[in-house]
N, CA, C and O atoms as a GROMACS GRO file, in nm:
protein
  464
    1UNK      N    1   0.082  -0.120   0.000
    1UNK     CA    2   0.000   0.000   0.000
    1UNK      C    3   0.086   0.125   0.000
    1UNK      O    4   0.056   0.221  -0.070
    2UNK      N    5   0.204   0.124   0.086
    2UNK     CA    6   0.276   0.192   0.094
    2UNK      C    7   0.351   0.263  -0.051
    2UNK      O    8   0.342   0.379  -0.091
    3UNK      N    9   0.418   0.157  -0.103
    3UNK     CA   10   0.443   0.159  -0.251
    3UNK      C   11   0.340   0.231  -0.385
    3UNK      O   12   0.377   0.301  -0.480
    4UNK      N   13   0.224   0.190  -0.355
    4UNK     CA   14   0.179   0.243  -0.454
    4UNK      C   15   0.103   0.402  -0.436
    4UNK      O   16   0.050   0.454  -0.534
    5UNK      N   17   0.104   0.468  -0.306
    5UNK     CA   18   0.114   0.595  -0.258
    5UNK      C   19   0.178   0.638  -0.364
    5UNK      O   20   0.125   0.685  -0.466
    6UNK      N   21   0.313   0.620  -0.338
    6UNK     CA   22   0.421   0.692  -0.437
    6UNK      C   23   0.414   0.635  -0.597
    6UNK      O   24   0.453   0.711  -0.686
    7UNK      N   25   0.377   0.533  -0.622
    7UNK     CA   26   0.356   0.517  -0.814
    7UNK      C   27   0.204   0.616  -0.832
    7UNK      O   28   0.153   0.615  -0.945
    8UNK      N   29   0.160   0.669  -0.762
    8UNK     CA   30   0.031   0.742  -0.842
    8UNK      C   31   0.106   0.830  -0.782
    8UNK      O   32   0.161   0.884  -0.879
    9UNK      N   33   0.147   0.882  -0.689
    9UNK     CA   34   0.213   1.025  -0.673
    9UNK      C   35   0.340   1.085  -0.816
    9UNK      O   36   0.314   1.174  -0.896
   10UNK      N   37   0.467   1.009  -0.810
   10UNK     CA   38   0.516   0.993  -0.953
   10UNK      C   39   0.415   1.030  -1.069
   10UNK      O   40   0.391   1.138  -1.122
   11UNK      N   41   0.354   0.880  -1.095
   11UNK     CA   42   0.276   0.910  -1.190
   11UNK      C   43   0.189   1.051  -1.228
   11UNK      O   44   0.203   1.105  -1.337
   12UNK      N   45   0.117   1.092  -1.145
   12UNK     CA   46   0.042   1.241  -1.183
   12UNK      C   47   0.165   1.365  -1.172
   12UNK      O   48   0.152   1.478  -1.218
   13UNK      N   49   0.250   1.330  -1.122
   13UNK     CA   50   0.335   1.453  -1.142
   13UNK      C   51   0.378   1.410  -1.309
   13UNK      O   52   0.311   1.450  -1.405
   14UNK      N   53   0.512   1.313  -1.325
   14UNK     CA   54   0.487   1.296  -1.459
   14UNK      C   55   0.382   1.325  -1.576
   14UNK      O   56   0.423   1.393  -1.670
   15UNK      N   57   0.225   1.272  -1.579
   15UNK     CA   58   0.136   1.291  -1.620
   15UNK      C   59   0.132   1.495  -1.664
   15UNK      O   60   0.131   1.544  -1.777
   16UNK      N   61   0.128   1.576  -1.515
   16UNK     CA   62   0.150   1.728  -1.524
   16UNK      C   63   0.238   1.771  -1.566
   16UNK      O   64   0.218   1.884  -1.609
   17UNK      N   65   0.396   1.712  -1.583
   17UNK     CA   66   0.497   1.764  -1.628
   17UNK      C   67   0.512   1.761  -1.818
   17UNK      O   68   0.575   1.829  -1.899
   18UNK      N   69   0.407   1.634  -1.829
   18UNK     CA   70   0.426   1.647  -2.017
   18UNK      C   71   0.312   1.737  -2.045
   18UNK      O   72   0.316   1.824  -2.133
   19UNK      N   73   0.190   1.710  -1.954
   19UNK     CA   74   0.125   1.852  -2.040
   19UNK      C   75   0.171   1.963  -2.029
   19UNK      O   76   0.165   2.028  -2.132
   20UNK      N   77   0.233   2.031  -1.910
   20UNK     CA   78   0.299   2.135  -1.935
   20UNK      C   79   0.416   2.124  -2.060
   20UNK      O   80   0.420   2.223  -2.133
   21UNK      N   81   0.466   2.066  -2.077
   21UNK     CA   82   0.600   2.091  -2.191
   21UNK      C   83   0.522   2.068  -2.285
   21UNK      O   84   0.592   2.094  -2.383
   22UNK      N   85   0.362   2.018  -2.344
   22UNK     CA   86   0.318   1.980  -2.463
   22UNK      C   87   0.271   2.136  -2.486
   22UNK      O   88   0.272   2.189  -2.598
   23UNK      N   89   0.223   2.213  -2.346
   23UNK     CA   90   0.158   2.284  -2.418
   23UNK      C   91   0.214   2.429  -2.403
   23UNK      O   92   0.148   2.532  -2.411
   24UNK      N   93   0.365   2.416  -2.377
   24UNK     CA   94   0.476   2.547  -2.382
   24UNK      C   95   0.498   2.527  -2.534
   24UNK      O   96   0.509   2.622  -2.611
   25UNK      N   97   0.504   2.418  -2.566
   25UNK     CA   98   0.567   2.325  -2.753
   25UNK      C   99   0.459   2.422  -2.799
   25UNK      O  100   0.496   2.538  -2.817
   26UNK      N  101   0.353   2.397  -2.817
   26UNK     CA  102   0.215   2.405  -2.890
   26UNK      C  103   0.145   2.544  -2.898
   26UNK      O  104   0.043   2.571  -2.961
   27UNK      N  105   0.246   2.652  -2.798
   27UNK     CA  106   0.215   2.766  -2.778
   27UNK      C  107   0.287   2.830  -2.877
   27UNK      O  108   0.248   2.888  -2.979
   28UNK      N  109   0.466   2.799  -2.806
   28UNK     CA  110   0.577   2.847  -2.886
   28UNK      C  111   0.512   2.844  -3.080
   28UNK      O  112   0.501   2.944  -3.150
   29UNK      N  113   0.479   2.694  -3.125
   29UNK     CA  114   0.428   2.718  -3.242
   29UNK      C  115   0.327   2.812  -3.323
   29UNK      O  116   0.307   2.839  -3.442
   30UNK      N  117   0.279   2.845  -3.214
   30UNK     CA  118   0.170   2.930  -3.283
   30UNK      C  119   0.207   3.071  -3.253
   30UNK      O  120   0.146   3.117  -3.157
   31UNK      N  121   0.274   3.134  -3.301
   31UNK     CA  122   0.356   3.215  -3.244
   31UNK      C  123   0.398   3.264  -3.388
   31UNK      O  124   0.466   3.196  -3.465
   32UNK      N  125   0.353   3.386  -3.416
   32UNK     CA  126   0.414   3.391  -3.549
   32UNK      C  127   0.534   3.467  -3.576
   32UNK      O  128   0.528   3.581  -3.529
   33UNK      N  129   0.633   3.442  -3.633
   33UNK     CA  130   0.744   3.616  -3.594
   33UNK      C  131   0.792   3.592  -3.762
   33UNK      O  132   0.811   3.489  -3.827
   34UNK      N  133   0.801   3.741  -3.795
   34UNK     CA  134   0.877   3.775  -3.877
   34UNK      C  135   0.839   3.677  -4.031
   34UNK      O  136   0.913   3.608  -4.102
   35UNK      N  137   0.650   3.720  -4.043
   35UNK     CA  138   0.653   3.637  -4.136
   35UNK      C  139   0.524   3.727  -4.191
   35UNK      O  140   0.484   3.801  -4.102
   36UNK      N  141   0.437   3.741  -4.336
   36UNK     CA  142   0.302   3.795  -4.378
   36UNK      C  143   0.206   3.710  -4.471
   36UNK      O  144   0.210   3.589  -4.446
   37UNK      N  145   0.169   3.727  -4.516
   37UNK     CA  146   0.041   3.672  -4.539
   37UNK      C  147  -0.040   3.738  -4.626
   37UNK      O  148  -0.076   3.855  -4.612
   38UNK      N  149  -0.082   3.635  -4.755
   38UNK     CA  150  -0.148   3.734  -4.872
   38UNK      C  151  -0.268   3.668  -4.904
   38UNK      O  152  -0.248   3.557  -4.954
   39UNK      N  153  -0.344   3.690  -4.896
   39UNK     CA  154  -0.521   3.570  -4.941
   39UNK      C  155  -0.640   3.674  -5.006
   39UNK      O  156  -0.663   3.795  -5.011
   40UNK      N  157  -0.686   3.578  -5.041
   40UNK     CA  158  -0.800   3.677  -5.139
   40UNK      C  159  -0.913   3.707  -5.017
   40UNK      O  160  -0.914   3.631  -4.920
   41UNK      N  161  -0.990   3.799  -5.023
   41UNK     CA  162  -1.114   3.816  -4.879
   41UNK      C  163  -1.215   3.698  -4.932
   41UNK      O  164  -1.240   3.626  -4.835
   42UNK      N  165  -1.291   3.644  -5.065
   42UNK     CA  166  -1.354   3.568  -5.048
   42UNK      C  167  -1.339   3.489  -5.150
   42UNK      O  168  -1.380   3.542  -5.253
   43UNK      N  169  -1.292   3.370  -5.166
   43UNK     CA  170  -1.216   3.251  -5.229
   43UNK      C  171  -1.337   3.234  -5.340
   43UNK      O  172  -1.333   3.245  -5.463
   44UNK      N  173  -1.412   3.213  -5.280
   44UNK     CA  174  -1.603   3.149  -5.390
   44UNK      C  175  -1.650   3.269  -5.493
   44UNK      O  176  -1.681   3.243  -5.609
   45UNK      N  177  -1.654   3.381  -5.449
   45UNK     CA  178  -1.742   3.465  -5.526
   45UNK      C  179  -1.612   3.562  -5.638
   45UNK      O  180  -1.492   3.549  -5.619
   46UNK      N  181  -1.660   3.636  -5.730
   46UNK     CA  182  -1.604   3.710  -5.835
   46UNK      C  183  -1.495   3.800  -5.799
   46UNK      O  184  -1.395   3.812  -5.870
   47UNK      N  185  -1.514   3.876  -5.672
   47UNK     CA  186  -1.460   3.991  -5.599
   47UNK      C  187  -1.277   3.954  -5.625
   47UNK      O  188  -1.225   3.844  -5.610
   48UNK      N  189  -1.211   4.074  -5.666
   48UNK     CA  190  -1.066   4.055  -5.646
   48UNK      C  191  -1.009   4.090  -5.526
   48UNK      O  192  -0.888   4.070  -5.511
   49UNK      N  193  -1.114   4.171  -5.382
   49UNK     CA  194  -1.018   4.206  -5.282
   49UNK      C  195  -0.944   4.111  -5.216
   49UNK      O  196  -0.986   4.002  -5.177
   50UNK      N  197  -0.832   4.155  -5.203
   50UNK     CA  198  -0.726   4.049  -5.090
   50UNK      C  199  -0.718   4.100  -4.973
   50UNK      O  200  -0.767   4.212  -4.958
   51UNK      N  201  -0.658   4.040  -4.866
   51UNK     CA  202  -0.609   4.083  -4.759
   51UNK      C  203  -0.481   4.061  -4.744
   51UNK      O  204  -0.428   3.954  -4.776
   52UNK      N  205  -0.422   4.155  -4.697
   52UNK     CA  206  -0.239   4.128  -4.637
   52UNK      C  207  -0.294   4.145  -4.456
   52UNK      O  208  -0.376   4.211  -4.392
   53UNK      N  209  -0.203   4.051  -4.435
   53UNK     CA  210  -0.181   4.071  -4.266
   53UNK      C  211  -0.034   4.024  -4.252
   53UNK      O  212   0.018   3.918  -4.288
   54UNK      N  213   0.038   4.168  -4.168
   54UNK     CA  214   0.226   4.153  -4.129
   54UNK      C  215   0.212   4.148  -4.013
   54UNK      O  216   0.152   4.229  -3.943
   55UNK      N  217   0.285   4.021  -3.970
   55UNK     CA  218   0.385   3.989  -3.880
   55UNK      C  219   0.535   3.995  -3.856
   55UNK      O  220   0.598   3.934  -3.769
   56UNK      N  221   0.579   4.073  -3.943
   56UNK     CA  222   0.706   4.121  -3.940
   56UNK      C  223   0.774   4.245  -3.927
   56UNK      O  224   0.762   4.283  -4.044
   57UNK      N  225   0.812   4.300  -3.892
   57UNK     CA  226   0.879   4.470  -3.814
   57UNK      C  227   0.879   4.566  -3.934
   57UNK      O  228   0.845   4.683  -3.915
   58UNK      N  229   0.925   4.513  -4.088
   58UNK     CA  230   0.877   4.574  -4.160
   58UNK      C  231   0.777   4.618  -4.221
   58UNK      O  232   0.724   4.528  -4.287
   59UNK      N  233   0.704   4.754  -4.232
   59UNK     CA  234   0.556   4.755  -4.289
   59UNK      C  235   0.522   4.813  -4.380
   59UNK      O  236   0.402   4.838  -4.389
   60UNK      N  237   0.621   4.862  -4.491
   60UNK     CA  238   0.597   4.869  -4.609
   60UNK      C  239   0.570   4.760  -4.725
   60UNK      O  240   0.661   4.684  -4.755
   61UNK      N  241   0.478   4.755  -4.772
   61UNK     CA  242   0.441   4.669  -4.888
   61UNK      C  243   0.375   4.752  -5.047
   61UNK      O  244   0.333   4.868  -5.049
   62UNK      N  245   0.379   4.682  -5.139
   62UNK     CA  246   0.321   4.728  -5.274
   62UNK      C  247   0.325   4.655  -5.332
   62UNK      O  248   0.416   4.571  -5.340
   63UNK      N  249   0.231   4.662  -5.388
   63UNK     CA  250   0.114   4.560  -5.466
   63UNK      C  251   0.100   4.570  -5.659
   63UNK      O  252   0.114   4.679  -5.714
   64UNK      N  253   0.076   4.457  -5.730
   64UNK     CA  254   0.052   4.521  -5.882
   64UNK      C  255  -0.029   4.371  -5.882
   64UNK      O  256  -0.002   4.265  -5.826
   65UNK      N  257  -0.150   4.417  -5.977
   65UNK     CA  258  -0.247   4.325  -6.042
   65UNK      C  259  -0.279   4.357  -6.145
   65UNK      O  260  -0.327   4.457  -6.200
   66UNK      N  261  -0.232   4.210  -6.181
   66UNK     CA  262  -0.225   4.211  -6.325
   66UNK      C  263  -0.395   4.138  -6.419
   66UNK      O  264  -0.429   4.028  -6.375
   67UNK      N  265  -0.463   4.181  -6.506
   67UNK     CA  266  -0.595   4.092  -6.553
   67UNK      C  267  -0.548   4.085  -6.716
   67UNK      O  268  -0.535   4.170  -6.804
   68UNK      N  269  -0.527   3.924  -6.709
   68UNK     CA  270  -0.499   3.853  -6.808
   68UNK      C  271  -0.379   3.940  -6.875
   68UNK      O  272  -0.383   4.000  -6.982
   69UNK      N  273  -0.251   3.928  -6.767
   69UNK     CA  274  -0.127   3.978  -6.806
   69UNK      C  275  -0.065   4.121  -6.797
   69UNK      O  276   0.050   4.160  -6.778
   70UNK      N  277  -0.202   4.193  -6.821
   70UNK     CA  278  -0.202   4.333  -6.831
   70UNK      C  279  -0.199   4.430  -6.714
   70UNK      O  280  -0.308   4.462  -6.665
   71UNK      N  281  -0.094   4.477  -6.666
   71UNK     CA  282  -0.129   4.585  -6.556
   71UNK      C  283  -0.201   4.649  -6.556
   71UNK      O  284  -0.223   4.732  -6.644
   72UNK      N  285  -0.255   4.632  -6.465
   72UNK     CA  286  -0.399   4.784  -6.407
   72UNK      C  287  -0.386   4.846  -6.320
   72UNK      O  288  -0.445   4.954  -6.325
   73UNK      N  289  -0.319   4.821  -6.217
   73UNK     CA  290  -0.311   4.887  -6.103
   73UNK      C  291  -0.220   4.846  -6.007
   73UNK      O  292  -0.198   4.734  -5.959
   74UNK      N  293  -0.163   4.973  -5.983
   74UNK     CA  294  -0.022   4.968  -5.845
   74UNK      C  295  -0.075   5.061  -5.759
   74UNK      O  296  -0.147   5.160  -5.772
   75UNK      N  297  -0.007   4.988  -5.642
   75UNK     CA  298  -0.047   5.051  -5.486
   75UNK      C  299   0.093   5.022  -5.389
   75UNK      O  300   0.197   4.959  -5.409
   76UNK      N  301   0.041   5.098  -5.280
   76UNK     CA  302   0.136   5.072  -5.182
   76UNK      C  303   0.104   5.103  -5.051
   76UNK      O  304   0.040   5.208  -5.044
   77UNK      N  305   0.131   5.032  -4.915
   77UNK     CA  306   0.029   5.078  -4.823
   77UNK      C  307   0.134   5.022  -4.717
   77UNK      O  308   0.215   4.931  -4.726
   78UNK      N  309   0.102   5.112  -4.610
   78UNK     CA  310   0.232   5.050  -4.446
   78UNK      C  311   0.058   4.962  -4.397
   78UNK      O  312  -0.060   4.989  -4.416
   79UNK      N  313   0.126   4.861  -4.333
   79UNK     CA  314   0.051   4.791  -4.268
   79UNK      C  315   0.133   4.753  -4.120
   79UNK      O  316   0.224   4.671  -4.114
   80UNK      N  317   0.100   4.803  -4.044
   80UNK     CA  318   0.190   4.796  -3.901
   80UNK      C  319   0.180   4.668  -3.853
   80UNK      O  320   0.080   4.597  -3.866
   81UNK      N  321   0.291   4.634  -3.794
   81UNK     CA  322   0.312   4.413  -3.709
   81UNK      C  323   0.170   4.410  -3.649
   81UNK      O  324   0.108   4.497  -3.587
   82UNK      N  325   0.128   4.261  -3.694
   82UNK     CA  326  -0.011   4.208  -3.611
   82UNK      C  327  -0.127   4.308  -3.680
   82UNK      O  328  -0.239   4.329  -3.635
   83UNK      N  329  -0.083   4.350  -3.768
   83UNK     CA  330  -0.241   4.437  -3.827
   83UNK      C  331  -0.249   4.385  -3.990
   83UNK      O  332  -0.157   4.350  -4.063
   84UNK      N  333  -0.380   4.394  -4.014
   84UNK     CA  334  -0.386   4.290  -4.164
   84UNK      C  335  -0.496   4.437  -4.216
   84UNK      O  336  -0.562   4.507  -4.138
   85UNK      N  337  -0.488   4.454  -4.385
   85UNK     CA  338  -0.537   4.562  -4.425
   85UNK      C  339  -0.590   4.483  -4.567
   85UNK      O  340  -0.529   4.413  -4.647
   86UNK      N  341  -0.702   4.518  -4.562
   86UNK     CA  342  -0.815   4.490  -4.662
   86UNK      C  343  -0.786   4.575  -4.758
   86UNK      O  344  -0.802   4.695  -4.739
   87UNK      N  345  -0.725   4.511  -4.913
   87UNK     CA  346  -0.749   4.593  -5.011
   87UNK      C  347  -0.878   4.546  -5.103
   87UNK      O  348  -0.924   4.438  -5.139
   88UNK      N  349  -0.917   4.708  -5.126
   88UNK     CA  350  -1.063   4.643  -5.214
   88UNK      C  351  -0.998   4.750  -5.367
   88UNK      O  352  -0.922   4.844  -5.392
   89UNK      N  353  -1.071   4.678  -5.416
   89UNK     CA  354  -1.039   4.711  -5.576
   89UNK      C  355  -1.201   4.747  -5.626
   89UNK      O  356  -1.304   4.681  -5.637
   90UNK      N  357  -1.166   4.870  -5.647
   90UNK     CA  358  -1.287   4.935  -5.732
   90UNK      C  359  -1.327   4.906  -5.842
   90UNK      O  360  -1.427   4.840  -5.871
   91UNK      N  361  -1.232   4.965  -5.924
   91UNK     CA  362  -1.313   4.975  -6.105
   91UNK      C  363  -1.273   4.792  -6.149
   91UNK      O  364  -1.181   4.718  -6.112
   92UNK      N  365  -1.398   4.770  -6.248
   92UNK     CA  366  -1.383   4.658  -6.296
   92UNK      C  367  -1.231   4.609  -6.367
   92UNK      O  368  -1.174   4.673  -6.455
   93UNK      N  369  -1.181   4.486  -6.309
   93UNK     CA  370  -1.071   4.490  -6.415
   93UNK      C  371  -1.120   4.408  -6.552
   93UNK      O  372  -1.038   4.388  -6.641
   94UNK      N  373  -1.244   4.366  -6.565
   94UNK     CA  374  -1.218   4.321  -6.693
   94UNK      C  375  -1.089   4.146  -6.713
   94UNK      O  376  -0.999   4.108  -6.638
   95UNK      N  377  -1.125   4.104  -6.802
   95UNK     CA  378  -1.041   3.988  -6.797
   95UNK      C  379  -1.125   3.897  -6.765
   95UNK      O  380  -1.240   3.912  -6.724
   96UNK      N  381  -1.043   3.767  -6.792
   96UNK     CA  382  -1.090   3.622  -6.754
   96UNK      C  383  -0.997   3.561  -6.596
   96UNK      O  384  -1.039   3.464  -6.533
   97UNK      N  385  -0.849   3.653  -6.549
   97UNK     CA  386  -0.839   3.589  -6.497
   97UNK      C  387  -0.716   3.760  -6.362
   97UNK      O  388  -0.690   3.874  -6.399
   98UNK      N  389  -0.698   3.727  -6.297
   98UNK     CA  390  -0.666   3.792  -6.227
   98UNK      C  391  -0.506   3.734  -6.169
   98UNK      O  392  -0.508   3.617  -6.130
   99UNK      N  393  -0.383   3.800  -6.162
   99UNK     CA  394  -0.299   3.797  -6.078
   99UNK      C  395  -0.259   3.922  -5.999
   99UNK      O  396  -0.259   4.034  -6.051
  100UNK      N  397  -0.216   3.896  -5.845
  100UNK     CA  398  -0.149   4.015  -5.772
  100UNK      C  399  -0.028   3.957  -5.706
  100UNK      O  400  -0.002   3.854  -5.644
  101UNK      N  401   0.044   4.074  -5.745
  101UNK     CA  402   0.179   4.032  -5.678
  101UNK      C  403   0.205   4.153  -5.554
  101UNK      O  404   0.209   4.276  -5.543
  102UNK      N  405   0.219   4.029  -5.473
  102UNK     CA  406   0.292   4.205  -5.373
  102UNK      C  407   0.420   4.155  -5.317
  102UNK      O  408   0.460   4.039  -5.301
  103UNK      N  409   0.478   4.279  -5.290
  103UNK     CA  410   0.605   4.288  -5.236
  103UNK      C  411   0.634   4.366  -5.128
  103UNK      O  412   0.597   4.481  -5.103
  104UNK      N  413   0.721   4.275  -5.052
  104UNK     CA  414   0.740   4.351  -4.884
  104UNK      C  415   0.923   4.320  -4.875
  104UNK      O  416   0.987   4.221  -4.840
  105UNK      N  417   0.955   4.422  -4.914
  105UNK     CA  418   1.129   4.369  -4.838
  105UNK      C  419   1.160   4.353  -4.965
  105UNK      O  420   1.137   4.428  -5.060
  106UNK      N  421   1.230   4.221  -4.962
  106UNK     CA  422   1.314   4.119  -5.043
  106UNK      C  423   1.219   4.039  -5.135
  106UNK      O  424   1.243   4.012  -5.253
  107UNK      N  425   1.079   3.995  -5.048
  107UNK     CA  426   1.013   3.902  -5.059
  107UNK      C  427   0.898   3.908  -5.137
  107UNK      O  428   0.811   3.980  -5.086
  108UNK      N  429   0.869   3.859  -5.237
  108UNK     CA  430   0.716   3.870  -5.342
  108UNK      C  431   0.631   3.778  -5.284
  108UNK      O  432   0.678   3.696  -5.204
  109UNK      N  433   0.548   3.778  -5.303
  109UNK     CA  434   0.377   3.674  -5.289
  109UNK      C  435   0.305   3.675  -5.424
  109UNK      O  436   0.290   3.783  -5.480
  110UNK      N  437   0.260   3.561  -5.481
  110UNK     CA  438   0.133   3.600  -5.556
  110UNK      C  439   0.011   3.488  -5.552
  110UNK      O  440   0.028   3.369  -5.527
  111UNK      N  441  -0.135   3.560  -5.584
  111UNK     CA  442  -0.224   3.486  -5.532
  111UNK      C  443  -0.317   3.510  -5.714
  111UNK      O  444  -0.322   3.618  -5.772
  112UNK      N  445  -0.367   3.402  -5.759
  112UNK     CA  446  -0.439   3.441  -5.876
  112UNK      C  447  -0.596   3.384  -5.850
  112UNK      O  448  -0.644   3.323  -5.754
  113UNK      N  449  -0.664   3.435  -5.992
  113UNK     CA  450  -0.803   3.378  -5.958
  113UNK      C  451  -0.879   3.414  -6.121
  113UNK      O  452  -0.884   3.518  -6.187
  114UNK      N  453  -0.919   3.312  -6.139
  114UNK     CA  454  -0.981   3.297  -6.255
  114UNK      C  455  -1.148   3.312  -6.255
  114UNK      O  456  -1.219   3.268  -6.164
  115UNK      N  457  -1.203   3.390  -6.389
  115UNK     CA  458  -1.366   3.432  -6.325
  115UNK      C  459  -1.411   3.356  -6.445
  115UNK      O  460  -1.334   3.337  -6.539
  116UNK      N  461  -1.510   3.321  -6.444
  116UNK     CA  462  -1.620   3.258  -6.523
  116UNK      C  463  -1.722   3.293  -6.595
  116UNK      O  464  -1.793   3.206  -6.647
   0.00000   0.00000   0.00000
């Protein structure tokens, strides 16, 4: 009786010691640094707006979309760390198919989308 006092005592400490380290692991991951993010606002319907959201110290970015090859429009916009900025696109671009490229730093993104 004596003995097994201490194997469930052990045991639940063990038991508390991996969830804590599972869920310092599982935190640390989600954790974003020094990284951004380019997606269209609604994947299903016609609309070309995208969203950028920066996670990185730099917050200059600029943007060019291209419809069916052809430039239409350049932009450029600070988006400050942990803040994401909705670009909406006004005038029709016309075309069958849509690319945007943006650029932050060093680093390009591009996201396309074809209309029907």
């Amino acid at each position: 009786m004596f003995h097994q006092k201490y194997i469930l005592i052990a045991l639940a400490f063990f038991i508390i010691a991996s969830f804590s380290y599972l869920a310092i692991l599982e935190n640390n991951q989600h954790q974003i640094k020094n990284s951004w993010f380019l997606y269209f606002e609604n994947i299903t319907d016609n609309s070309p707006n995208f969203m950028i959201e920066n996670y990185s110290e730099n917050t200059d970015f600029s943007w060019e979309i291209f419809a069916d090859d052809i430039l239409v429009q350049q932009n450029t916009a600070q988006i400050l760390n942990k803040n994401k900025k909705s670009v909406t696109i006004d005038k029709p671009l016309g075309g069958q198919s849509i690319k945007i490229i943006v650029s932050h730093s060093e680093e390009k993104k591009e996201i396309y989308k074809n209309f029907e």
